[in-house]
C-alpha positions as a Markdown table, in Angstrom:
| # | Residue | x | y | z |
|---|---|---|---|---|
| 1 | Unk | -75.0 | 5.4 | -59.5 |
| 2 | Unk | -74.6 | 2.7 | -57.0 |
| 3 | Unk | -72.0 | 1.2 | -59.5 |
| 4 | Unk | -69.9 | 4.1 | -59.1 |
| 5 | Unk | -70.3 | 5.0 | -56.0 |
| 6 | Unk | -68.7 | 1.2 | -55.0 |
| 7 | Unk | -65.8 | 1.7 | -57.7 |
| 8 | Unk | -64.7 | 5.1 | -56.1 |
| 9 | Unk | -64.8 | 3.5 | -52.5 |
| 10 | Unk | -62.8 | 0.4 | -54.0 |
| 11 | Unk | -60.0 | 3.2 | -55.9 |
| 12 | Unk | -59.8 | 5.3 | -52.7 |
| 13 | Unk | -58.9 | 2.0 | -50.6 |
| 14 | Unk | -56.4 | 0.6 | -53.0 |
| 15 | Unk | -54.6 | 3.8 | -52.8 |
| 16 | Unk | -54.7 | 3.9 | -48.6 |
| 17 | Unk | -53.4 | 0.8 | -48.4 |
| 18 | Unk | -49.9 | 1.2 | -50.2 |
| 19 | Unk | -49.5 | 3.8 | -47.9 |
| 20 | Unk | -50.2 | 2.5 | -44.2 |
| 21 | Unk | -48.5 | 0.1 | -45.2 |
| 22 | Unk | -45.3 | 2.0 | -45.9 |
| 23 | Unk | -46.2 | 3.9 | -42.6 |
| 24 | Unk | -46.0 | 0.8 | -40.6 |
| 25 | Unk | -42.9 | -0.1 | -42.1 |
| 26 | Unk | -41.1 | 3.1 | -41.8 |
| 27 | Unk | -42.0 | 2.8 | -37.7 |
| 28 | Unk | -40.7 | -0.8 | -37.3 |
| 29 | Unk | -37.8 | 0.7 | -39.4 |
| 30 | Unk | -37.1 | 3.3 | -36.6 |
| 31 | Unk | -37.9 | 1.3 | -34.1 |
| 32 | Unk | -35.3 | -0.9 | -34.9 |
| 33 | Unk | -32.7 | 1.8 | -35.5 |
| 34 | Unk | -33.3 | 2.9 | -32.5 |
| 35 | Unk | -32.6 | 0.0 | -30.8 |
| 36 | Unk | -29.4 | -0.7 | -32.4 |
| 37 | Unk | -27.6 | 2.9 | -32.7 |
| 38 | Unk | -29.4 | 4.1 | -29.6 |
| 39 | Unk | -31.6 | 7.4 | -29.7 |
| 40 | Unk | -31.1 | 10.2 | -27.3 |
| 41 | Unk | -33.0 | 8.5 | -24.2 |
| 42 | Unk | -30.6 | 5.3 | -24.5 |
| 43 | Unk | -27.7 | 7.5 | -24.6 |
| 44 | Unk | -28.7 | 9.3 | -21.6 |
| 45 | Unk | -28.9 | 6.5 | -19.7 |
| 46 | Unk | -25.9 | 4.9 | -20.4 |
| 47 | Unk | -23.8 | 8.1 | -19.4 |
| 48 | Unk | -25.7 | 7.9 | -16.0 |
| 49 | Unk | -24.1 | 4.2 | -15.3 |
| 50 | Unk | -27.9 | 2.6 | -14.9 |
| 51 | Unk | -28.1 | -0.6 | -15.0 |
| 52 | Unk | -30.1 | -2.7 | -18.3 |
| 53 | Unk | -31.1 | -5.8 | -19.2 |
| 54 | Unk | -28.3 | -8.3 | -20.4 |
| 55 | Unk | -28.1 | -12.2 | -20.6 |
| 56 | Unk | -24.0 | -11.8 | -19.6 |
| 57 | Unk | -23.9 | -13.0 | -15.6 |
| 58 | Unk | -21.6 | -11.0 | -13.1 |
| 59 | Unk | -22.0 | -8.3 | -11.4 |
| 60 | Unk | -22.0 | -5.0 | -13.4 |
| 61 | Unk | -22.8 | -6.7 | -16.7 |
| 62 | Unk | -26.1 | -4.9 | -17.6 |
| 63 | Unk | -23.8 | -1.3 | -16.8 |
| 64 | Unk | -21.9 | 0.0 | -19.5 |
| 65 | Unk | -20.1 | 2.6 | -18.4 |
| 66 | Unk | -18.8 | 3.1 | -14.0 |
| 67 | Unk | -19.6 | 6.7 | -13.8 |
| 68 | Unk | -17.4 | 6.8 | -10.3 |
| 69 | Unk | -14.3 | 6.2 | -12.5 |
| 70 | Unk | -14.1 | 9.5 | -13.6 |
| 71 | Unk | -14.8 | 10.3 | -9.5 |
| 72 | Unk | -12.0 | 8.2 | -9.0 |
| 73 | Unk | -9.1 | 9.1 | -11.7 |
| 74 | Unk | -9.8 | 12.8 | -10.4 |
| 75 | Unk | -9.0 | 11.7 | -6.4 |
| 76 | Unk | -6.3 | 9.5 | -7.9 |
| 77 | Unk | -4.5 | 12.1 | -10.1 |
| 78 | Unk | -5.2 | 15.7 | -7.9 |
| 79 | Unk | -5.0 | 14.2 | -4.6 |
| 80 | Unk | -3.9 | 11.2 | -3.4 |
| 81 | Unk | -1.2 | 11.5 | -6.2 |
| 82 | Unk | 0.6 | 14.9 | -5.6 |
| 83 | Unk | 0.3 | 15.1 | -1.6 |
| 84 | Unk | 1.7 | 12.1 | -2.0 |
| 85 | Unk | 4.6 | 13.1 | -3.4 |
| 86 | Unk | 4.5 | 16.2 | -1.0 |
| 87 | Unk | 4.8 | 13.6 | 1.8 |
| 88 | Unk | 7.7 | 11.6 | 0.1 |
| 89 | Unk | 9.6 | 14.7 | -0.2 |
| 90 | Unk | 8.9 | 16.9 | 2.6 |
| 91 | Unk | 10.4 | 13.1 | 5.0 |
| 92 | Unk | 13.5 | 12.7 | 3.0 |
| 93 | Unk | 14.3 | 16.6 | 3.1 |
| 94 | Unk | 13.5 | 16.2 | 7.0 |
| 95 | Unk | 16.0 | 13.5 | 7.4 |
| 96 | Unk | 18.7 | 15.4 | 5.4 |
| 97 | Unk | 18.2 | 18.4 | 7.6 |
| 98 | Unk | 18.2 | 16.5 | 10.7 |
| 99 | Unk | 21.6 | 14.7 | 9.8 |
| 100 | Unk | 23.0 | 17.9 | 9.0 |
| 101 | Unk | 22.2 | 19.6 | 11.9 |
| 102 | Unk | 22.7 | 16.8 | 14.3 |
| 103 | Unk | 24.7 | 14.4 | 12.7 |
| 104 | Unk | 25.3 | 11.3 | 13.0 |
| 105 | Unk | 24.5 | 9.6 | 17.0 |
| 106 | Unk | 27.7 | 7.9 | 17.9 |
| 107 | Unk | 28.6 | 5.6 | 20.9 |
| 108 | Unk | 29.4 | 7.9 | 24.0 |
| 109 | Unk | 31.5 | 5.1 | 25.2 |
| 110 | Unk | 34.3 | 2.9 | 23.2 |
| 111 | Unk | 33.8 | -0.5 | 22.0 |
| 112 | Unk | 33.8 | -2.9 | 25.2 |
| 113 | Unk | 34.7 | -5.9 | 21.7 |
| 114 | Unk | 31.8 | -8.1 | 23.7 |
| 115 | Unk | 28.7 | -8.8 | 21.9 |
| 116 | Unk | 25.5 | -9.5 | 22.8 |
| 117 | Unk | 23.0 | -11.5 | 20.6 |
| 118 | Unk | 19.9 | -9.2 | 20.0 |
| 119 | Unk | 18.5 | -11.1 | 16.8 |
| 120 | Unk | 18.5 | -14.8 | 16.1 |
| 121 | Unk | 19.0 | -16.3 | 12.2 |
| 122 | Unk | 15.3 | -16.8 | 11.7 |
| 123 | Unk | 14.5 | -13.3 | 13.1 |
| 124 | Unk | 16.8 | -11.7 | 10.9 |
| 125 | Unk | 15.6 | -13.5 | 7.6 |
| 126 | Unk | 12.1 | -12.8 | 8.1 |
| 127 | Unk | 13.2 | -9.3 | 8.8 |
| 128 | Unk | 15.3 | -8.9 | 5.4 |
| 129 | Unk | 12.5 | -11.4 | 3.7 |
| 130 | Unk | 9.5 | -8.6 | 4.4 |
| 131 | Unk | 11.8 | -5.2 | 4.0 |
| 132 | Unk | 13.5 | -6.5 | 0.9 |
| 133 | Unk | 10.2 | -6.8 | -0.8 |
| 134 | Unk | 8.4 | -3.6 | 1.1 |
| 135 | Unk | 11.5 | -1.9 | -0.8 |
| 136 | Unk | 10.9 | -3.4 | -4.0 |
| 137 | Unk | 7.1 | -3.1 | -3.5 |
| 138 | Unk | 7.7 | 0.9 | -2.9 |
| 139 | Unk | 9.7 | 1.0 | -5.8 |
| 140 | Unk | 7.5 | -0.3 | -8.3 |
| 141 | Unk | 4.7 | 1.6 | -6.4 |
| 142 | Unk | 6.3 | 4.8 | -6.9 |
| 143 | Unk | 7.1 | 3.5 | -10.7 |
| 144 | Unk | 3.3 | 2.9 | -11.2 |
| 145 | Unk | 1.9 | 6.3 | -9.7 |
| 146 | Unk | 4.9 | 8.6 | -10.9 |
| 147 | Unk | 6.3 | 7.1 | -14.0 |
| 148 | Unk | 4.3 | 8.4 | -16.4 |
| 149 | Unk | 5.7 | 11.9 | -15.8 |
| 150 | Unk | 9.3 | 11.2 | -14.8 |
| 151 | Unk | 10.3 | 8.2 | -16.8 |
| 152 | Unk | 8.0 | 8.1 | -19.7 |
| 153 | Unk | 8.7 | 11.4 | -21.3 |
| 154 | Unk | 12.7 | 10.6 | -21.2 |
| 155 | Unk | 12.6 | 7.0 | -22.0 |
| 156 | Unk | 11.9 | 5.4 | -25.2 |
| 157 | Unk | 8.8 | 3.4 | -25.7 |
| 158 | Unk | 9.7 | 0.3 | -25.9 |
| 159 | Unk | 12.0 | 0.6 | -22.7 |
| 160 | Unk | 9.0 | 2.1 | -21.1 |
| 161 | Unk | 7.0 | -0.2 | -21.8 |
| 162 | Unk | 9.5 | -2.9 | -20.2 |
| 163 | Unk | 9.6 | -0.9 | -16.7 |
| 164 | Unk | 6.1 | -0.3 | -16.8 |
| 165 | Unk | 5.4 | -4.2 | -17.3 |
| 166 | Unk | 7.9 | -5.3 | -14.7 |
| 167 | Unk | 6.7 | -2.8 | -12.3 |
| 168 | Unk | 3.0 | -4.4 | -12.4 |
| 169 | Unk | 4.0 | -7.7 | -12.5 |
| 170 | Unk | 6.4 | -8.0 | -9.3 |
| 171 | Unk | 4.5 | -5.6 | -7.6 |
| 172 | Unk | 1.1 | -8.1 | -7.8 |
| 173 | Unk | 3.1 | -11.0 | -7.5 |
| 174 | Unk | 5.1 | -9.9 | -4.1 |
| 175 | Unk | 2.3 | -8.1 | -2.7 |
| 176 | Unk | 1.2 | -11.5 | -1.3 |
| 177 | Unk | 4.3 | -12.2 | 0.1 |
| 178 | Unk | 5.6 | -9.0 | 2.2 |
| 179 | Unk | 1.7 | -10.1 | 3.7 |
| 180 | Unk | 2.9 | -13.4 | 4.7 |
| 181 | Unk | 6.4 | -11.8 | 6.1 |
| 182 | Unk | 4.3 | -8.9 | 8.2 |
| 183 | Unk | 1.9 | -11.3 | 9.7 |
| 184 | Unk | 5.1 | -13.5 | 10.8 |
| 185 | Unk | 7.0 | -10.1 | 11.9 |
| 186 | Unk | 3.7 | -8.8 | 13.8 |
| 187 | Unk | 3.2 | -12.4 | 15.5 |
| 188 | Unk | 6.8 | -12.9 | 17.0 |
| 189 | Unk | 7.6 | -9.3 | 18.1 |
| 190 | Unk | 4.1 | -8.1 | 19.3 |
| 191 | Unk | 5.0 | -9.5 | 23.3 |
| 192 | Unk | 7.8 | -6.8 | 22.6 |
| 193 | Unk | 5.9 | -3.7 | 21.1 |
| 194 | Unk | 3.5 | -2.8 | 23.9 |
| 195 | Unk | 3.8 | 1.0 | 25.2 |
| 196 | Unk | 4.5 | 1.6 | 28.9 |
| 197 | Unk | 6.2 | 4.0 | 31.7 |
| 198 | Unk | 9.7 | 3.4 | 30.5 |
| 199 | Unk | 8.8 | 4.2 | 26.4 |
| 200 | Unk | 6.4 | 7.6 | 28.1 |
| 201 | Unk | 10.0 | 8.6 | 29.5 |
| 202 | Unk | 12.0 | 7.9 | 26.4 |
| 203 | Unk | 9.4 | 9.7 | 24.2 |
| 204 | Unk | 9.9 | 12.9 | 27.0 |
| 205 | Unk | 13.6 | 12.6 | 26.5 |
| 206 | Unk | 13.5 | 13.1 | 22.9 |
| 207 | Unk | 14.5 | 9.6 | 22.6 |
| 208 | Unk | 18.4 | 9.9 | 22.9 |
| 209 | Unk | 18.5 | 11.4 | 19.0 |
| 210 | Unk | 19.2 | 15.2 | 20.0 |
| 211 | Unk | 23.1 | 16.6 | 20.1 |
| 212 | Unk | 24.5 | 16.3 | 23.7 |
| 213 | Unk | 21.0 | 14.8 | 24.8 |
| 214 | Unk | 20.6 | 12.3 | 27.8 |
| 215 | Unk | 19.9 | 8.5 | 25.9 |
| 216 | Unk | 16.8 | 6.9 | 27.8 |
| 217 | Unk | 16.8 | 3.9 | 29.2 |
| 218 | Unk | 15.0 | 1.3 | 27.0 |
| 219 | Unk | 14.1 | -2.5 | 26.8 |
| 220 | Unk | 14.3 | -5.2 | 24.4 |
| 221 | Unk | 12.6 | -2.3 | 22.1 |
| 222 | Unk | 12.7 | 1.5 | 22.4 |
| 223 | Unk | 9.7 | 3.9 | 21.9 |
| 224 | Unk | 10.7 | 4.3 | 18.4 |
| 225 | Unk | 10.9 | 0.9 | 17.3 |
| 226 | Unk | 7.1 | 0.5 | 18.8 |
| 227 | Unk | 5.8 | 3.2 | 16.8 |
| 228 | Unk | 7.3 | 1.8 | 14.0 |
| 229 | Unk | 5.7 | -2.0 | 14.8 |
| 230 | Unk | 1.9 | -0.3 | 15.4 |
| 231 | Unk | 2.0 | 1.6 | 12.1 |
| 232 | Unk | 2.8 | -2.2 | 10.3 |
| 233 | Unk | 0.2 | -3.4 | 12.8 |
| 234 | Unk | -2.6 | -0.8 | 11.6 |
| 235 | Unk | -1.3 | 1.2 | 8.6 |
| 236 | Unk | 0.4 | -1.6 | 7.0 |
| 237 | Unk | -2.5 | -3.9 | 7.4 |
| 238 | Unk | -4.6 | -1.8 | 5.6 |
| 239 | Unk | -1.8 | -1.7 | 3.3 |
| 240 | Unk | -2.0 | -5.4 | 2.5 |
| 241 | Unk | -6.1 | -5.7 | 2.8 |
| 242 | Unk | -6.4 | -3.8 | 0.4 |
| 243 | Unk | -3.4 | -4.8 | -2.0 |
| 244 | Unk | -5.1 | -8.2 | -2.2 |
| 245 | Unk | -8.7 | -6.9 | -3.0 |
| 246 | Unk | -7.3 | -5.6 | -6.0 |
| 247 | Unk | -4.9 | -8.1 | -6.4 |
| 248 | Unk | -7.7 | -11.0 | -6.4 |
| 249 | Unk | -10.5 | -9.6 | -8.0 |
| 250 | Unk | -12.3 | -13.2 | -8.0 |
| 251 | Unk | -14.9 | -12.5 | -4.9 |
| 252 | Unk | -17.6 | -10.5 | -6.7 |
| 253 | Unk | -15.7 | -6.8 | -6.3 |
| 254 | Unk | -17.4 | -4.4 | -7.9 |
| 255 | Unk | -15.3 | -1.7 | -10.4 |
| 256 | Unk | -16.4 | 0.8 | -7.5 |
| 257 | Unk | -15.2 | -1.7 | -4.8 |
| 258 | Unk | -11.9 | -1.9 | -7.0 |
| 259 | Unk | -11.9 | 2.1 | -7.0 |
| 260 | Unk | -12.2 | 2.9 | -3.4 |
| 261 | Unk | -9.5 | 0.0 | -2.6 |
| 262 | Unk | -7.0 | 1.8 | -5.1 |
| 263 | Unk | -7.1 | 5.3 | -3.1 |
| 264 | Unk | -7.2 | 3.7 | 0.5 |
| 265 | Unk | -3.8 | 1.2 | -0.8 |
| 266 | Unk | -2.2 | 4.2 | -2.6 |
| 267 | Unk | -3.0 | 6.9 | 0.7 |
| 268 | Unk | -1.8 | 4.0 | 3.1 |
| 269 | Unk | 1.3 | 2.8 | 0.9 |
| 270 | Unk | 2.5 | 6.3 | 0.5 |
| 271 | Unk | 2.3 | 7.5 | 4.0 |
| 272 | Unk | 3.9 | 4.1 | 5.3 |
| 273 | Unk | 6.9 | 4.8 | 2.9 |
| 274 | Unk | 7.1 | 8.5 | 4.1 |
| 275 | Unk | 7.6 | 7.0 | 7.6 |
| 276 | Unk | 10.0 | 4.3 | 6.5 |
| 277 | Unk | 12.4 | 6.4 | 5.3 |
| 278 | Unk | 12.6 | 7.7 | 9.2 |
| 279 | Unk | 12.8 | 4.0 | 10.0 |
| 280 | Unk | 15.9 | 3.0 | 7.9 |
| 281 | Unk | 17.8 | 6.2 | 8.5 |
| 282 | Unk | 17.9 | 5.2 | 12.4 |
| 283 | Unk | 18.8 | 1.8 | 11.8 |
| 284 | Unk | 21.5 | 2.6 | 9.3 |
| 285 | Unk | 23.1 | 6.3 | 8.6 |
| 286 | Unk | 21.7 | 7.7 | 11.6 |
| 287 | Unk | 23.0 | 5.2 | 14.5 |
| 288 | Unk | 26.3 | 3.9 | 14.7 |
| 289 | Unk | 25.9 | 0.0 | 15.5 |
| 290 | Unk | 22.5 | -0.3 | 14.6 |
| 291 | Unk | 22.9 | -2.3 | 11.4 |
| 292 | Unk | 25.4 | -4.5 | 12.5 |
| 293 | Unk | 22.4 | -6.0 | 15.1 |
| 294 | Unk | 20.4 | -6.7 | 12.3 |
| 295 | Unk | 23.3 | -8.1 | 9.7 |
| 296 | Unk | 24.5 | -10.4 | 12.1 |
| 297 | Unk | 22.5 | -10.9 | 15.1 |
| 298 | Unk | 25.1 | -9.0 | 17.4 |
| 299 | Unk | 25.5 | -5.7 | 18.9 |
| 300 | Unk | 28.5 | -4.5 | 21.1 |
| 301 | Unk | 27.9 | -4.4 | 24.8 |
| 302 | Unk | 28.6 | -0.5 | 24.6 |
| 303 | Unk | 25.5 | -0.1 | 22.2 |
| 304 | Unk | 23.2 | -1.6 | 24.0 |
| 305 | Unk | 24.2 | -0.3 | 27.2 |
| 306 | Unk | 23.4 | 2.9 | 25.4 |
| 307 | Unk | 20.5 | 2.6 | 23.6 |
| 308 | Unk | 18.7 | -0.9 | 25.4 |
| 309 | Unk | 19.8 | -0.9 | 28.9 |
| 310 | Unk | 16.9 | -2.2 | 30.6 |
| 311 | Unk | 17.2 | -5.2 | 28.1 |
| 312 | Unk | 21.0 | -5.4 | 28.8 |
| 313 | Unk | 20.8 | -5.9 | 32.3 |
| 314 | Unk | 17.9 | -8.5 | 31.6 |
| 315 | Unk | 20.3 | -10.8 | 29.3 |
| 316 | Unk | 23.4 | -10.1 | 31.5 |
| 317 | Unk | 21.2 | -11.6 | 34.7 |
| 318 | Unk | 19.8 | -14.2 | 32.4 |
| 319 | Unk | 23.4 | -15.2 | 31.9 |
| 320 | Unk | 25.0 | -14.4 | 35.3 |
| 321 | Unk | 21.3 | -17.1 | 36.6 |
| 322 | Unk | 22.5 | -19.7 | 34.3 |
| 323 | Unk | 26.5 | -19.4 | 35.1 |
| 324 | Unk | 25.5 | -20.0 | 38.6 |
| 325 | Unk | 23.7 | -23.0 | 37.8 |
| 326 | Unk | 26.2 | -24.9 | 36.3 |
| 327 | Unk | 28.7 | -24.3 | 38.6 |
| 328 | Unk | 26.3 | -25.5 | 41.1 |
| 329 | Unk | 25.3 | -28.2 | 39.2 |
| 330 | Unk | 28.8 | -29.2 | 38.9 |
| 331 | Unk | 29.3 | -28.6 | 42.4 |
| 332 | Unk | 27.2 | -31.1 | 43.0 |
């Protein structure tokens, strides 16, 4: 009895065994499955951007997917992107209006032939330096944001894929530069840019810009040309900061870092272009004699009397002072 008793104990464990055996391998099996293909849980996680464990250094390594880039590429694409374009449009249709309706500001009074130097030859090629590449750098920006829908679906793909590359490249590799040309631009010409009584009256008097209007006496730089300078001072500094945090992505930027940089550049670029446009109408199609200043460092006597009289009558002393110097000098 005893005999059989131990047999049936010694059957019913050989027959256990087999199968807690396969039980603990069919757990280490899962286990590891779901550790390689991920289970629910893991998948979860990942979608909400937290962070796991990984032996790869940086920042963001151990997150495997930015779950503000889908937050970002809707501000991008529904905001920043079409009132963008709203803004671009609605300046240049402005402008057109304006020149149609007013015209063109001539001289009130004929060419005296005497010029004046307004711009020395360093002035002028830092000036030409930083808008020459603002111009290029608003192009390709333009190309970059708005290609996609205006170029790409005309062009083929290889010649898209040229523009798009060119685009990108010159526009990193130039960004550094207009930074270097504003800094020297905002340096030498901030002693010139500072608002006072005489620009409060210009601004009152419309500037000089309106048909059979009264032109304001200005200095060395009229209230419009100040404007101009503080929006490169503020707007176009942001412009640059944050061109070359994306530009340089070597200081431990984060992808959101990277994000919010890309909306404030592309909100800051855009609305600096919008009031460029303003900018080079004045100084070219809009004001007889403006450009010549600025392409080759003279203007006729007539238009500055007209438009920079206070700064006239300061060079026309300066020069009247010295005159009588040397003749006194030689006197003596």
């Amino acid at each position: 009895m005893l005999r059989t008793l131990l047999a049936m104990l010694v059957v019913l464990f050989m027959s256990a065994f087999p199968a807690a055996h396969a039980q603990t391998d069919q757990s280490a099996n899962q286990q590891q499955e779901k550790l390689m293909l991920g289970g629910p849980e893991f998948w979860t996680e990942v979608r909400d951007g937290d962070l796991g464990f990984t032996v790869a250094s940086g920042n963001e390594a151990g997150q495997l997917i930015n779950v503000n880039g889908q937050r970002w590429r809707e501000v991008r694409n529904q905001w920043v992107s079409p009132l963008g374009l709203a803004f671009l449009g609605v300046s240049a249709a402005s402008l057109l209006l304006f020149y149609l309706w007013a015209g063109r500001i001539e001289l009130v009074n004929k060419r005296t032939g005497k010029k004046v130097k307004r711009w020395t030859p360093f002035e002028r090629a830092m000036h030409w330096f930083t808008a020459i590449t603002f111009l290029i750098l608003g192009f390709t920006g333009i190309v970059l944001l708005y290609g996609r829908h205006f170029i790409k679906p005309v062009a083929p793909d290889a010649l898209w894929g040229s523009i798009i590359y060119a685009s990108k490249v010159s526009h990193n590799y130039l960004g550094p530069l207009f930074v270097l040309g504003l800094l020297c631009m905002l340096v030498k010409w901030m002693k010139n840019n500072f608002i006072n009584k005489v620009d409060i009256e210009w601004f009152k008097q419309g500037g000089g810009i309106l048909p059979n209007g009264k032109h304001p006496d200005a200095g060395f730089c009229n209230g419009g040309e100040k404007i101009w300078f503080w929006l490169l001072a503020t707007v176009g500094v942001v412009v640059c900061i944050t061109g070359l945090v994306m530009d340089f992505p070597i200081f431990d930027q984060t992808r959101q870092d990277m994000q919010i940089a890309n909306v404030i550049h592309g909100i800051a670029s855009l609305g600096l272009l919008a009031a460029a446009f303003g900018h080079i109408y004045i100084g070219t199609a809009g004001t007889e004699g403006a450009f010549e200043g600025m392409a080759t460092g003279y203007v006729d006597e007539a238009w500055a009397k007209q438009h920079h009289k206070l700064w006239l009558d300061e060079v026309q002393n300066g020069q009247q002072d010295a005159t009588e110097a040397t003749k006194k000098q030689q006197h003596i």
